[in-house]
DSSP file (Angstrom, degrees, kcal/mol; ACC not computed):
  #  RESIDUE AA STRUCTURE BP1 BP2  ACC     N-H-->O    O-->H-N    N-H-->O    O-->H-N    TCO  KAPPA ALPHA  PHI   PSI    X-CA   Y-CA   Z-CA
    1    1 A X              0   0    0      0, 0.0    84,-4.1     0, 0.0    85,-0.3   0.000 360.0 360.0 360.0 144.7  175.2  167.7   99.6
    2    2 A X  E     -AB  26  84A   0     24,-1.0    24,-2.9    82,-0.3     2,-0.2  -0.894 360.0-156.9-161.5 143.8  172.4  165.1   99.2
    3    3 A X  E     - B   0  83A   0     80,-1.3    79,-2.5    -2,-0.3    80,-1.1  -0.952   9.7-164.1-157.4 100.7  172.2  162.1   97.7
    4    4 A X        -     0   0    0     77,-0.3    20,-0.4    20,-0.3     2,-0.4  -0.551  20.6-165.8 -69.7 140.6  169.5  159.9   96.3
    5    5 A X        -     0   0    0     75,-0.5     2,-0.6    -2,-0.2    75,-0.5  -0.711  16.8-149.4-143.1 110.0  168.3  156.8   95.1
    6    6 A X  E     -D   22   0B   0     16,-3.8    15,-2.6    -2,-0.4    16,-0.6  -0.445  25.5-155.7 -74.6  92.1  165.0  156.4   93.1
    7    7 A X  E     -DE  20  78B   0     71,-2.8     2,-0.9    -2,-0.6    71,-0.6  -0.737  15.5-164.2-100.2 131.0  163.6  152.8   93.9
    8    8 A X  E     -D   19   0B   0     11,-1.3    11,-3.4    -2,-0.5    69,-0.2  -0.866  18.8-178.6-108.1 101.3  161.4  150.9   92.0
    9    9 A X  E     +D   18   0B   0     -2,-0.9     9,-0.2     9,-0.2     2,-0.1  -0.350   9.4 157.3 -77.3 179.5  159.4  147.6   93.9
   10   10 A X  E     -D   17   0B   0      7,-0.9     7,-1.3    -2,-0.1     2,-1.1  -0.224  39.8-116.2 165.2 147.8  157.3  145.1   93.1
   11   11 A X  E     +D   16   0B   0      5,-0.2     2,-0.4    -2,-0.1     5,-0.2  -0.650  40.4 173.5 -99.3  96.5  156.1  141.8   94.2
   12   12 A X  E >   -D   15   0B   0      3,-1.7     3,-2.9    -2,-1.1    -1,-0.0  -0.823  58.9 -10.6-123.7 137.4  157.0  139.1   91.6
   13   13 A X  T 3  S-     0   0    0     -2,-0.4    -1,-0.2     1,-0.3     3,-0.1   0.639 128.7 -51.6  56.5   9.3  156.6  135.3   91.7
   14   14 A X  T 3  S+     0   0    0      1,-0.1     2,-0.6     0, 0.0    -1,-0.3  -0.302 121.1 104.3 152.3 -25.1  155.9  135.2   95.4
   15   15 A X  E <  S-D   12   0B   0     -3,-2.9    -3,-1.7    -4,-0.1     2,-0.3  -0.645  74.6-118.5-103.9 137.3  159.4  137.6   96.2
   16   16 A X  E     -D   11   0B   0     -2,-0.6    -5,-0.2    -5,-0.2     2,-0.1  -0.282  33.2-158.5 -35.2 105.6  159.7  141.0   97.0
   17   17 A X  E     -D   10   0B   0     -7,-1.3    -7,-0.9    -2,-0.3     2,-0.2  -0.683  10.0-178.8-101.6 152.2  162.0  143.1   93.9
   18   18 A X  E     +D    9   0B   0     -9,-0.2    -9,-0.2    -2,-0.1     2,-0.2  -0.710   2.3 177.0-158.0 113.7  163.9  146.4   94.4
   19   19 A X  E     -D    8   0B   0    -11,-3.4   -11,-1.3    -2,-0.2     2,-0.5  -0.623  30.5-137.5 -91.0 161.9  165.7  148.0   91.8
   20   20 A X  E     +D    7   0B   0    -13,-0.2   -13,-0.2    -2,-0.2     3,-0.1  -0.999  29.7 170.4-117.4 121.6  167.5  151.4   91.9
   21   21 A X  E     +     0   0B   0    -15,-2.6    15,-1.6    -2,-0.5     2,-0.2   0.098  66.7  35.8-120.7  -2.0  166.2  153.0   88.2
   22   22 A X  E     -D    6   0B   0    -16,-0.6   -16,-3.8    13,-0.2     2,-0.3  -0.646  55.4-168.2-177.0 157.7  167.7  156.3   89.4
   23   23 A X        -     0   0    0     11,-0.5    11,-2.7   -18,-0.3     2,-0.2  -0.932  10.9-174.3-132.8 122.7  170.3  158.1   91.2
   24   24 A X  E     + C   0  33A   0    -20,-0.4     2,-0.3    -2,-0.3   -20,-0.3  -0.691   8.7 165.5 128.7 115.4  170.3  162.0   92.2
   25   25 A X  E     + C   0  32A   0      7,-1.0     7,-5.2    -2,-0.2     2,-0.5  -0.710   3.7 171.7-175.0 130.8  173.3  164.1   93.9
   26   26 A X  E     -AC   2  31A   0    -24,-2.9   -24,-1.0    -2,-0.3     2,-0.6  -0.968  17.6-170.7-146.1 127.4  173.4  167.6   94.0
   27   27 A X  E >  S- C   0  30A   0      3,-2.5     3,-2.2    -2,-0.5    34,-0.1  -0.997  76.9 -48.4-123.2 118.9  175.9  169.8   96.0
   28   28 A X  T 3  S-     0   0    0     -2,-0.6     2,-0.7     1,-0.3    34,-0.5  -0.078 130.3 -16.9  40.9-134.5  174.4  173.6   95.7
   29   29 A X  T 3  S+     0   0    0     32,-0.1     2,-0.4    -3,-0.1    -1,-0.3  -0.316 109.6 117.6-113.6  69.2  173.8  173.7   92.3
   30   30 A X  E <   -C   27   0A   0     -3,-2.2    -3,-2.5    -2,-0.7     2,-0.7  -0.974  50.4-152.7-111.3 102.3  175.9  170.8   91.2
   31   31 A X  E     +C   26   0A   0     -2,-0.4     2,-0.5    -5,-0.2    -5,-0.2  -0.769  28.1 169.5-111.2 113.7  174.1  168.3   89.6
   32   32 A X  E     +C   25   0A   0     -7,-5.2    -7,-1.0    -2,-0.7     2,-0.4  -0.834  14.6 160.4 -87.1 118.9  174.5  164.3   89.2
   33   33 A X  E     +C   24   0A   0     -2,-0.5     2,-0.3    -9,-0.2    -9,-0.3  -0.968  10.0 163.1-138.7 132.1  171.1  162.3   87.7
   34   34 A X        +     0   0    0    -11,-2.7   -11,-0.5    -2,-0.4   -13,-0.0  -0.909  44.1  41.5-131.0 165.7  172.2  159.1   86.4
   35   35 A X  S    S-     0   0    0     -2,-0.3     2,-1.0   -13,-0.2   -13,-0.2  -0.487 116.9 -18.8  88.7-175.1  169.3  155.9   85.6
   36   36 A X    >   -     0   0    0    -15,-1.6     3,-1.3     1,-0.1     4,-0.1  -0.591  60.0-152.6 -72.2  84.3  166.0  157.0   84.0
   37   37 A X  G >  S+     0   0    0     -2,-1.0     3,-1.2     1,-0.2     5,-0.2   0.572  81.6  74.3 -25.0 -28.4  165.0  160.8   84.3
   38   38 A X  G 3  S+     0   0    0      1,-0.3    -1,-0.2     3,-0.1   -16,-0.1   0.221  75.1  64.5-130.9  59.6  161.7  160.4   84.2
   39   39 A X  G <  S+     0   0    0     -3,-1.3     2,-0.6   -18,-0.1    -1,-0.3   0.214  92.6  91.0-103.4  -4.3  160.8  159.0   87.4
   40   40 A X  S <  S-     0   0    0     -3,-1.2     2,-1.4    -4,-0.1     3,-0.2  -0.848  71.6-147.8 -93.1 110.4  162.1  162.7   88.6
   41   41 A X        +     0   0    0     -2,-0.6     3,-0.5     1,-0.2    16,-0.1  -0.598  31.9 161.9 -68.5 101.2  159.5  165.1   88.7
   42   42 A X  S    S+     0   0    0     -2,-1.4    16,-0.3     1,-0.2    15,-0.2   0.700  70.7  52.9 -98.8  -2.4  161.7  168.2   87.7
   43   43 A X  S    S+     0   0    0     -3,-0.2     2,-0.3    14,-0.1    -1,-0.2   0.097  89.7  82.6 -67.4   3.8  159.0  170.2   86.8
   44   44 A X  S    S-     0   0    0     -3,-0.5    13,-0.8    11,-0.0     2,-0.2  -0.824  74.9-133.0-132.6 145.6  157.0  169.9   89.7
   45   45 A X  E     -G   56   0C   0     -2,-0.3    11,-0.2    11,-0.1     2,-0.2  -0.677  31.2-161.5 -95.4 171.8  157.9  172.6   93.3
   46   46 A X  E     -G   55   0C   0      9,-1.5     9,-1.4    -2,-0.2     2,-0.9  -0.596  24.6 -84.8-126.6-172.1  157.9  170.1   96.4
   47   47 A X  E     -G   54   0C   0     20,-0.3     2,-0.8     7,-0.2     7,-0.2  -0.925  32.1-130.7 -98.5 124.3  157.5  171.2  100.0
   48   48 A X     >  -     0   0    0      5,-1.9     4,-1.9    -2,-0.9     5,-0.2  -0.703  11.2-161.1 -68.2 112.3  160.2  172.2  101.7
   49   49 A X  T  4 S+     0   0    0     -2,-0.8    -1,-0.1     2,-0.2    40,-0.1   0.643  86.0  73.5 -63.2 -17.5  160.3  170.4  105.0
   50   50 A X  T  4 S-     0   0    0      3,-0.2    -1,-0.2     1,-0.1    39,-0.1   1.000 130.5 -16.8 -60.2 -68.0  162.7  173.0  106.2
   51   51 A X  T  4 S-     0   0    0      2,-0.2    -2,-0.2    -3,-0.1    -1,-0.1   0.067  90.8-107.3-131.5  27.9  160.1  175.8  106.5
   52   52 A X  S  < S+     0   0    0     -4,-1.9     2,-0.2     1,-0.3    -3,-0.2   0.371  76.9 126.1  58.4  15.0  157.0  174.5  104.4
   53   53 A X        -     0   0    0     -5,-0.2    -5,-1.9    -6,-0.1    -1,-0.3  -0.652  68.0 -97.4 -92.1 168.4  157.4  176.9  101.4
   54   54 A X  E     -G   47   0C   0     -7,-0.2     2,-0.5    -2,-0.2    -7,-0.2  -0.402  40.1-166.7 -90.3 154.4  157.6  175.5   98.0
   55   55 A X  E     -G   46   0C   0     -9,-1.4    -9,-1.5    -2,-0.2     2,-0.5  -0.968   3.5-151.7-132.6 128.7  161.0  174.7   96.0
   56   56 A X  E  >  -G   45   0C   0     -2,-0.5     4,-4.4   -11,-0.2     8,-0.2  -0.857  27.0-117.9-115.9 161.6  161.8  173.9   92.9
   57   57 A X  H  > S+     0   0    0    -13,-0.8     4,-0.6    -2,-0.5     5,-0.1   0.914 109.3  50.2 -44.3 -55.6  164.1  172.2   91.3
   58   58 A X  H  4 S+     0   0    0    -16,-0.3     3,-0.4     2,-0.2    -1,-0.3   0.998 117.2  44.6 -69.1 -47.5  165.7  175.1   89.1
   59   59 A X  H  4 S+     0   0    0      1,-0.3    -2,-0.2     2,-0.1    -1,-0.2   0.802 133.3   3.6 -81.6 -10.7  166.0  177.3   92.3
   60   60 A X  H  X  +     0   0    0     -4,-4.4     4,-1.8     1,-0.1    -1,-0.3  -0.359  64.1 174.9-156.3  78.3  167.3  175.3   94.9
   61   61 A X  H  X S+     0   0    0     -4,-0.6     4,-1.1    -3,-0.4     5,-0.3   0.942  80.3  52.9 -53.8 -62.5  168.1  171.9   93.5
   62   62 A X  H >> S+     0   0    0    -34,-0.5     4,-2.7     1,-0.3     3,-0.6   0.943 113.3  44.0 -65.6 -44.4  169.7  170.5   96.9
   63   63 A X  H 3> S+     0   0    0      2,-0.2     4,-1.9     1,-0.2     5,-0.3   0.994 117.3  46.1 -50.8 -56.4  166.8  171.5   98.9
   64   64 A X  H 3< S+     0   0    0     -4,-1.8    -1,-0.2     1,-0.2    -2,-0.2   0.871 113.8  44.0 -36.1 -37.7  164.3  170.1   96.3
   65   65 A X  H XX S+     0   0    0     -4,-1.1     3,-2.2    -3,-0.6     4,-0.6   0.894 110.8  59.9 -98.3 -46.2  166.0  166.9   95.7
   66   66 A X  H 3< S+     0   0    0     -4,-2.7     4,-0.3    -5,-0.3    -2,-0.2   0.808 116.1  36.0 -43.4 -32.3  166.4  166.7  100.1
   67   67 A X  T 3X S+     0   0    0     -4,-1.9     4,-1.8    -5,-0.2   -20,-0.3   0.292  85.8  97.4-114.4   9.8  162.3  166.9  100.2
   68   68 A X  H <> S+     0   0    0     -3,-2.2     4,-2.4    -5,-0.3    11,-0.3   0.975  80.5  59.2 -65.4 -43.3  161.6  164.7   97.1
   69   69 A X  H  < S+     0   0    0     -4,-0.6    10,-0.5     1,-0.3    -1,-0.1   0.896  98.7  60.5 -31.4 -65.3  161.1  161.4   99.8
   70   70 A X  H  4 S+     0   0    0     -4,-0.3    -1,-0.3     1,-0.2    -2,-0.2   0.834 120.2  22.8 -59.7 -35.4  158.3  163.6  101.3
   71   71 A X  H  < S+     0   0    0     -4,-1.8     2,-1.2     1,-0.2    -1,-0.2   0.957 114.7  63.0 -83.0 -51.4  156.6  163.4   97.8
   72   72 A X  S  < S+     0   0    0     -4,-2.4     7,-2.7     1,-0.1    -1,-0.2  -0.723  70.3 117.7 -73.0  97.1  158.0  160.1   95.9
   73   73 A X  B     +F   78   0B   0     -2,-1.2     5,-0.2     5,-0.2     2,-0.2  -0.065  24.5 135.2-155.3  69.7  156.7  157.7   98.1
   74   74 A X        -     0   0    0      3,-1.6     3,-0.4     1,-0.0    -3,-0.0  -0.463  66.5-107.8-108.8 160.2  154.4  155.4   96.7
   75   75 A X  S    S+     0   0    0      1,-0.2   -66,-0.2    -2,-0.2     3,-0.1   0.748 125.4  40.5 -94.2 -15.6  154.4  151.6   97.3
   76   76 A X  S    S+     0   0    0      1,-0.1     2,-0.3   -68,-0.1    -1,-0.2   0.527 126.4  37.5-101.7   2.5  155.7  150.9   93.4
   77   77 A X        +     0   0    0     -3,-0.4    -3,-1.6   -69,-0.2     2,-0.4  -0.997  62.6 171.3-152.5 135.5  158.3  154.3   93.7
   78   78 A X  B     -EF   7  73B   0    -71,-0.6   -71,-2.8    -2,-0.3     2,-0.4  -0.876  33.0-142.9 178.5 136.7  160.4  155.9   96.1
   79   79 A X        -     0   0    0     -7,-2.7     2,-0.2   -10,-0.5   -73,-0.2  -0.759  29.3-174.0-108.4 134.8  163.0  158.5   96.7
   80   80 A X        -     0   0    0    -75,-0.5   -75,-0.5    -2,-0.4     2,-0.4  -0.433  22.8-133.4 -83.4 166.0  165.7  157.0   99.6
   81   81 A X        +     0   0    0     -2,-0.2   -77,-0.3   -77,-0.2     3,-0.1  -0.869  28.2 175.7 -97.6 123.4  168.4  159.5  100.8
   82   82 A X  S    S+     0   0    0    -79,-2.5     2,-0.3    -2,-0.4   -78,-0.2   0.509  71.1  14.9 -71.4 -22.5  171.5  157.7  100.7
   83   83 A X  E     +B    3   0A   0    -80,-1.1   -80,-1.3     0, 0.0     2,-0.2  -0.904  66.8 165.4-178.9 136.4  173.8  160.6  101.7
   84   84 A X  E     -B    2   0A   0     -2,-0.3     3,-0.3   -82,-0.2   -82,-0.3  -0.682   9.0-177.9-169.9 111.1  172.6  164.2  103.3
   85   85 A X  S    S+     0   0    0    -84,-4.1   -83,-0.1     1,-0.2    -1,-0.0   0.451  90.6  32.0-115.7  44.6  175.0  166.7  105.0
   86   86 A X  S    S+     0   0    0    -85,-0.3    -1,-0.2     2,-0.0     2,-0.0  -0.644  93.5 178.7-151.3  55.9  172.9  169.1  106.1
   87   87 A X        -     0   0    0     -3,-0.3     3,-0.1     1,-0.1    -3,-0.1  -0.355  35.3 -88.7 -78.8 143.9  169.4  166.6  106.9
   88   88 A X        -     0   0    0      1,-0.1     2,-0.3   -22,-0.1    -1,-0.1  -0.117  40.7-111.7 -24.9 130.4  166.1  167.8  108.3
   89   89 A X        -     0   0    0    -40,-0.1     2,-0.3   -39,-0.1    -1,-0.1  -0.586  29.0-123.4 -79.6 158.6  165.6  167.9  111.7
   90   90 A X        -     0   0    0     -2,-0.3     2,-0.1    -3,-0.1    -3,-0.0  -0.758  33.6-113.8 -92.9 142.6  163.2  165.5  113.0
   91   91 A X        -     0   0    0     -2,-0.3     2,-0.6     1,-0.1    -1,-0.1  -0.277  27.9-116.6 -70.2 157.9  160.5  167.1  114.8
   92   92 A X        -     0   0    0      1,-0.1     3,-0.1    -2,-0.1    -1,-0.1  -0.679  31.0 -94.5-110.8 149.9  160.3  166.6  118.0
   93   93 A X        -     0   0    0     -2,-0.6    -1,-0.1     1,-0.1     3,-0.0  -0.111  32.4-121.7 -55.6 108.4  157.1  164.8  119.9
   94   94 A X        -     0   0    0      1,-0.1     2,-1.1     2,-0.0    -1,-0.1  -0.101  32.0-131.8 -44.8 133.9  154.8  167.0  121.1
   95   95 A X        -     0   0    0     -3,-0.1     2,-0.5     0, 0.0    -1,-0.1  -0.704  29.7-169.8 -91.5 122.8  155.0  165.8  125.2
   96   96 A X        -     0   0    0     -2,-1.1     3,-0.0    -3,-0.0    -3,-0.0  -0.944  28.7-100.8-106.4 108.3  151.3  165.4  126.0
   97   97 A X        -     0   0    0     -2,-0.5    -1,-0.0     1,-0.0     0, 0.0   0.334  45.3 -95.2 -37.4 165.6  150.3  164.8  129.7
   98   98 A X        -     0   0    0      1,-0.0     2,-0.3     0, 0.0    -1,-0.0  -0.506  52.9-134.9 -74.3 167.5  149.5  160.9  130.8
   99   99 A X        -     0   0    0     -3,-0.0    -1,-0.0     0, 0.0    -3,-0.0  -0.993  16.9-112.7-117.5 136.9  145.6  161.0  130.3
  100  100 A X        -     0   0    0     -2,-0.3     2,-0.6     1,-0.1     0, 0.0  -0.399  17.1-139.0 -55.7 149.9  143.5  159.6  132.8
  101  101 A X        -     0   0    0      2,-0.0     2,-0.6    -2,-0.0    -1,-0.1  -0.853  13.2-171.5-101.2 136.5  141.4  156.8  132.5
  102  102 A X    >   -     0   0    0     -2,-0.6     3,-3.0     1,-0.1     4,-0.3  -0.699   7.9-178.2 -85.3  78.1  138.0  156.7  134.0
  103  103 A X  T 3 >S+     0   0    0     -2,-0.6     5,-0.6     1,-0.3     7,-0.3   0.297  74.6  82.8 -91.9  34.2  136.5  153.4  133.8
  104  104 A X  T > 5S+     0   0    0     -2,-0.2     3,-0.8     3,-0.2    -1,-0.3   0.548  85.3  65.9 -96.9 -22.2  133.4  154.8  135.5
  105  105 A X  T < 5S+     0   0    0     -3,-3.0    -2,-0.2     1,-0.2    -1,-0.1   0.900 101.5  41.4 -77.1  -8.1  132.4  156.0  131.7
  106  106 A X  T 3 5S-     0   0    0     -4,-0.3    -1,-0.2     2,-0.1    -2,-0.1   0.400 128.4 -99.8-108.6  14.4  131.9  152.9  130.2
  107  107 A X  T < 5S+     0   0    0     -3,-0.8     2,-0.2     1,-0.3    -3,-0.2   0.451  73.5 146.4  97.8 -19.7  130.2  151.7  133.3
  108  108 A X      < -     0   0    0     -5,-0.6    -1,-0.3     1,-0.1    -2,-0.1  -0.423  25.1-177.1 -16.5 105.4  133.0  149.9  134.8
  109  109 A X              0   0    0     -2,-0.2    -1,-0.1     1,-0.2    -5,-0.1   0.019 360.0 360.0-136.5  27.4  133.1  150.0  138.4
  110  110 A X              0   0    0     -7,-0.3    -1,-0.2     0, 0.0    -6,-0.0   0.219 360.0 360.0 -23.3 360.0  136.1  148.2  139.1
Protein backbone atom coordinates (compact mmCIF):
# COMPACT_ATOMS: atom_id res chain seq x y z
CA UNK A 1 0.00 0.00 0.00
CA UNK A 2 1.18 3.60 -0.91
CA UNK A 3 -0.14 6.64 -0.33
CA UNK A 4 0.14 10.05 -1.89
CA UNK A 5 -0.30 13.58 -1.87
CA UNK A 6 -0.05 15.83 -4.96
CA UNK A 7 1.25 19.30 -3.83
CA UNK A 8 0.80 22.42 -5.42
CA UNK A 9 3.37 25.69 -4.20
CA UNK A 10 3.76 28.91 -4.95
CA UNK A 11 5.13 32.08 -3.52
CA UNK A 12 2.38 34.69 -2.98
CA UNK A 13 2.44 38.12 -1.32
CA UNK A 14 5.94 37.57 0.13
CA UNK A 15 4.69 33.80 1.82
CA UNK A 16 5.31 30.56 0.85
CA UNK A 17 1.63 28.46 -0.15
CA UNK A 18 1.15 24.67 -0.21
CA UNK A 19 -1.96 23.13 -1.13
CA UNK A 20 -2.67 19.38 -1.43
CA UNK A 21 -4.93 19.40 -4.98
CA UNK A 22 -4.66 15.65 -4.91
CA UNK A 23 -4.55 12.54 -3.11
CA UNK A 24 -3.57 8.91 -4.44
CA UNK A 25 -3.73 5.32 -2.50
CA UNK A 26 -3.51 2.24 -4.10
CA UNK A 27 -3.20 -1.26 -2.33
CA UNK A 28 -2.41 -3.82 -5.38
CA UNK A 29 -4.90 -2.86 -7.65
CA UNK A 30 -7.14 -0.98 -5.36
CA UNK A 31 -7.45 2.40 -6.21
CA UNK A 32 -8.26 5.85 -4.20
CA UNK A 33 -7.67 9.37 -6.35
CA UNK A 34 -9.52 12.02 -4.74
CA UNK A 35 -8.69 16.18 -5.58
CA UNK A 36 -8.04 17.05 -9.34
CA UNK A 37 -7.07 14.04 -11.69
CA UNK A 38 -5.32 15.87 -13.87
CA UNK A 39 -2.20 16.67 -12.21
CA UNK A 40 -1.79 12.66 -12.44
CA UNK A 41 -0.12 11.57 -15.41
CA UNK A 42 -1.93 8.22 -15.86
CA UNK A 43 -1.06 7.82 -19.24
CA UNK A 44 2.47 8.22 -18.97
CA UNK A 45 5.04 4.69 -17.74
CA UNK A 46 7.45 6.07 -14.96
CA UNK A 47 10.61 4.42 -13.90
CA UNK A 48 10.49 1.99 -11.59
CA UNK A 49 13.09 2.71 -8.92
CA UNK A 50 12.83 -0.88 -7.94
CA UNK A 51 14.71 -2.22 -10.96
CA UNK A 52 14.72 0.73 -13.60
CA UNK A 53 12.14 -0.87 -16.02
CA UNK A 54 9.21 1.15 -16.91
CA UNK A 55 5.59 0.89 -15.19
CA UNK A 56 2.50 1.97 -15.85
CA UNK A 57 -0.23 2.80 -14.28
CA UNK A 58 -2.73 0.16 -15.68
CA UNK A 59 -0.19 -2.69 -14.85
CA UNK A 60 1.06 -2.07 -11.64
CA UNK A 61 -0.65 0.91 -10.15
CA UNK A 62 1.13 0.54 -6.59
CA UNK A 63 4.47 0.45 -8.12
CA UNK A 64 3.64 3.34 -10.48
CA UNK A 65 2.05 5.60 -7.98
CA UNK A 66 5.42 4.49 -5.41
CA UNK A 67 7.88 6.06 -8.30
CA UNK A 68 5.56 9.02 -9.36
CA UNK A 69 7.96 11.46 -6.72
CA UNK A 70 10.81 10.40 -8.94
CA UNK A 71 8.91 12.11 -11.88
CA UNK A 72 6.37 14.88 -10.27
CA UNK A 73 8.80 16.97 -8.83
CA UNK A 74 8.89 20.32 -10.13
CA UNK A 75 9.16 23.47 -7.91
CA UNK A 76 5.24 24.49 -8.65
CA UNK A 77 4.16 20.33 -8.31
CA UNK A 78 5.00 17.47 -6.41
CA UNK A 79 4.16 13.95 -5.58
CA UNK A 80 4.91 13.36 -1.39
CA UNK A 81 4.52 9.75 -0.14
CA UNK A 82 2.55 10.05 2.87
CA UNK A 83 2.15 6.27 3.62
CA UNK A 84 4.42 3.31 1.84
CA UNK A 85 4.56 -0.30 3.19
CA UNK A 86 6.74 -1.77 1.11
CA UNK A 87 9.23 1.67 0.30
CA UNK A 88 12.33 1.72 -1.92
CA UNK A 89 15.48 0.98 -0.51
CA UNK A 90 17.75 3.88 -0.37
CA UNK A 91 20.79 3.13 -2.10
CA UNK A 92 23.60 2.95 -0.33
CA UNK A 93 26.80 5.36 -0.70
CA UNK A 94 29.30 4.13 -2.80
CA UNK A 95 32.43 4.13 0.06
CA UNK A 96 35.19 5.85 -1.87
CA UNK A 97 38.79 5.86 -0.38
CA UNK A 98 39.90 9.43 1.49
CA UNK A 99 41.75 11.06 -1.59
CA UNK A 100 44.94 12.63 -1.05
CA UNK A 101 45.70 15.98 -1.28
CA UNK A 102 48.86 17.17 -2.84
CA UNK A 103 49.36 20.73 -2.38
CA UNK A 104 52.62 20.45 -4.44
CA UNK A 105 50.18 20.71 -7.65
CA UNK A 106 48.98 24.03 -7.23
CA UNK A 107 52.46 25.02 -6.30
CA UNK A 108 52.00 25.04 -2.62
CA UNK A 109 54.91 24.03 -0.76
CA UNK A 110 53.70 24.11 2.62
Amino acid sequence: MVELNIVRSDFEDGEFQREVVAQIRVDGQEVELDGDRSVLPLDRELLNLRDGSKVSFERNPEEWARSLPGTLRGPKLAAEIVEDSDPVPEPEAAEQPPRAVHYAQWGHRG
